[in-house]
C-alpha positions in Angstrom: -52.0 29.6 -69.4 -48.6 28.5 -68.7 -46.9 31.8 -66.8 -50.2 32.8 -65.3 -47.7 33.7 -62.5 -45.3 35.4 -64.6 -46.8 37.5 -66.4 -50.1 39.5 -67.6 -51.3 40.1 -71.1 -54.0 42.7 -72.8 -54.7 42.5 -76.4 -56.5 45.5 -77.9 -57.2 45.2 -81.6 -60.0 47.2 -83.0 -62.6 44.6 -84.2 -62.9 46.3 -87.8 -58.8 44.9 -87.8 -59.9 41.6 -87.6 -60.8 40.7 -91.2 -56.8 41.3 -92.1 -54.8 38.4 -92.0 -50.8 37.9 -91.4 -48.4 35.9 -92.4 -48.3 32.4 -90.1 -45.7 33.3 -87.2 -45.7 36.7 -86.9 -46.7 37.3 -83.5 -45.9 34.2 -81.7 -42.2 34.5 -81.9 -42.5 38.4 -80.5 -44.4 37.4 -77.8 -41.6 34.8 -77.3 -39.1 37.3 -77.1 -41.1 40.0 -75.2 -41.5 37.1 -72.1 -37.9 35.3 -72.2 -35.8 38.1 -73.0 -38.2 41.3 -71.6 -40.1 39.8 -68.3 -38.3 36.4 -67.2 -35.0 38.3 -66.9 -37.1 41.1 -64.4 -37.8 38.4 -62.1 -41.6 39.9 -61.2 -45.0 39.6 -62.8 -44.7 41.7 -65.9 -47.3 42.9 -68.9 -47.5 42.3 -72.5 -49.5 43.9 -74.5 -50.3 43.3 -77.6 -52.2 46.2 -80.1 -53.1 47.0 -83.8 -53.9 50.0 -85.8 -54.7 51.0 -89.3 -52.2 53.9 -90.4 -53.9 54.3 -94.3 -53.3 50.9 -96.0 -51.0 49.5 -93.7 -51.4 47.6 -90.6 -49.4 48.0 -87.3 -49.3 45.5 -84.6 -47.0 46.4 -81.6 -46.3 43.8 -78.9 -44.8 45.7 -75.4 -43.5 44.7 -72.9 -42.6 46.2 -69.5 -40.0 44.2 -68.3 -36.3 45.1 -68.1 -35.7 46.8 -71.8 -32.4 47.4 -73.4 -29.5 50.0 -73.3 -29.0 51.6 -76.6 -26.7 49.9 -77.3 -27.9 46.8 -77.2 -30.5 48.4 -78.9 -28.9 49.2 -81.6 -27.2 45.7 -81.9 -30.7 43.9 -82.2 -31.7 46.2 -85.0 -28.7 45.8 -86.9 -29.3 42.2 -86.3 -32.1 42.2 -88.2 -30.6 42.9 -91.5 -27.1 41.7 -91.4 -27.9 38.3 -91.0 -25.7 38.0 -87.5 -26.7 35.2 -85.0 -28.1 37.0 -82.2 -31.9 38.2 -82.8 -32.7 35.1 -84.9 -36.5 34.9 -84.4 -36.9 38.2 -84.6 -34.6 38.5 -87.7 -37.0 35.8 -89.2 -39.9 38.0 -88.5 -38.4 40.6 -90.1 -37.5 39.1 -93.5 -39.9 37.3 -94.1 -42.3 40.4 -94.0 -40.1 42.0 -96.5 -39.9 39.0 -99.0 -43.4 39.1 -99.0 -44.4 43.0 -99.0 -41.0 44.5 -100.4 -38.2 46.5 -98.0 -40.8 49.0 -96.7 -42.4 46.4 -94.1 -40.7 44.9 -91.5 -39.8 45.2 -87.8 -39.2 48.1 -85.7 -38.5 48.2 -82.1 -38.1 51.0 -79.1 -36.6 50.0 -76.0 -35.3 51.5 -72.5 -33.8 50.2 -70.1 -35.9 49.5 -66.7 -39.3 50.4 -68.8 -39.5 47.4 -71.4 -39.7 47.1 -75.2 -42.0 47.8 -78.1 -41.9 45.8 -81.1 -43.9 47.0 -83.9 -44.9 45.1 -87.0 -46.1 46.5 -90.2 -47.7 45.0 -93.2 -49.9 45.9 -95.8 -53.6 44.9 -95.3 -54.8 42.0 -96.7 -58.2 40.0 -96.3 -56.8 36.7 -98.5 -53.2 34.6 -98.1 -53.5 35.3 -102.3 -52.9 38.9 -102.0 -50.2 37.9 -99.7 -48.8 35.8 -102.5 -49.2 32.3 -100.6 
């Protein structure tokens, strides 16, 4: 692994999750973000973790980090990104849409942060076993 030194991850999925699938680069990108923006800046070996859940028909990944988090407002900035189409928050805002303009307005990206405690991105989705109920 490339920031063996850097950083620590944990990925804790329930097996019976594993039979959903998601769109192609849904996680990658967070992960991204979680490690340049979340642990690099920290400047010490940080944790991501990366979890799923059911919550009735819907699935909800969440990808934390604990590295250096975000003041509310900057907070707030990055979710307004998300929807507004600014520069800033461009992976994530990529995430985010294409979710929607596959599942409707309901799905999407959600994130918690603090400052000095890290971030929490969640992700949810609808299940889906094939990429033809995901309209691929």
């Amino acid at each position: 692994m490339r920031y063996r030194d850097l950083m620590e991850y944990e990925i804790d999925i329930p097996e019976e999750l594993n039979i959903y699938i998601l769109p192609k680069l849904t996680l990658q990108p967070l992960v991204e973000n979680a490690l340049y923006h979340g642990i690099k800046i920290r400047r010490r070996k940080g944790l991501i973790r990366v979890s799923g859940r059911a919550e009735g028909t819907n699935l909800i990944l969440e990808v934390a980090d604990d590295g250096s988090g975000m003041s509310p407002e900057r907070l707030e900035e990055v979710r307004t990104s998300l929807v507004d189409g600014r520069k800033e928050g461009f992976g994530l805002r990529t995430v985010h849409q294409r979710i929607q303009i596959l599942f409707g307005q309901e799905y999407g990206l959600t994130l918690e942060s603090e400052p000095d405690v890290g971030t929490k991105i969640f992700v949810k989705i609808p299940m889906q076993t094939s990429e033809k109920e995901m309209g691929a």
